[in-house]
N, C-alpha and C positions, 0 to 999 in steps of 0.2 A: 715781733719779738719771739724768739724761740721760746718754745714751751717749759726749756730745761731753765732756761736763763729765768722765766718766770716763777718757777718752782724754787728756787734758791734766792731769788730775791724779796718775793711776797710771801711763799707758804712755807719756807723752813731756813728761814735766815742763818740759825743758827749752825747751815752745814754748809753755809756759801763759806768754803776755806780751800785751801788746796787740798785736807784731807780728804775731803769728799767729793765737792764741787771742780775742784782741781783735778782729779783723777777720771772725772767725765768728760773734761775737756780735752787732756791730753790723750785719752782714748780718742777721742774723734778726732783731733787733729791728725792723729798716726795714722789715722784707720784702724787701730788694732784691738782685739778683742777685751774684753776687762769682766775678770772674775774675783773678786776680792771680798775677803772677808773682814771687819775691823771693829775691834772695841772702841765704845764713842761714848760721852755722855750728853745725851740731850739737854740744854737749855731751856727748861719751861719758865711762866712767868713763875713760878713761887717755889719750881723745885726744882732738883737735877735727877734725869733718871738714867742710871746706866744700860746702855743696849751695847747690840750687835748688829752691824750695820753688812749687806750682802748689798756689793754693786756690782750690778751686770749691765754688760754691754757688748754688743756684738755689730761692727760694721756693717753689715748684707742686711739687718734688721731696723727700721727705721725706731723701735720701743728703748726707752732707759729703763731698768727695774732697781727699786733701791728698796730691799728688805728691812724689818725694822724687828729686832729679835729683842723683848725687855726681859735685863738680867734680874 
């Protein structure tokens, strides 16, 4: 199992969607670079916290980075 797949299924379910999860895959399926910025709200068990979500991704780099910025 990929790492990525692991991360989005067990440790932040709540960003398995095409807005986040979806835009890492279509990065790697392209090959293409991914720099994005996005207002998200996290789903906790008992609250929602709004952030800013930075997804990086660069083909040549085997690393995914997903910043987690709370508003």
């Amino acid at each position: 199992m990929c790492w990525v797949s692991f991360f989005f299924d067990q440790i932040a379910p709540c960003m398995n969607n095409l807005m986040v999860a979806g835009r890492f895959a279509e990065a790697r399926q392209t090959k293409a670079a991914l720099d994005a910025v996005i207002e998200y709200v996290l789903a906790f068990r008992s609250a929602m916290a709004p952030v800013k979500l930075r997804l990086l991704y660069s083909p040549g780099i085997a690393s995914h980075y997903l910043l987690i910025q709370r508003l």
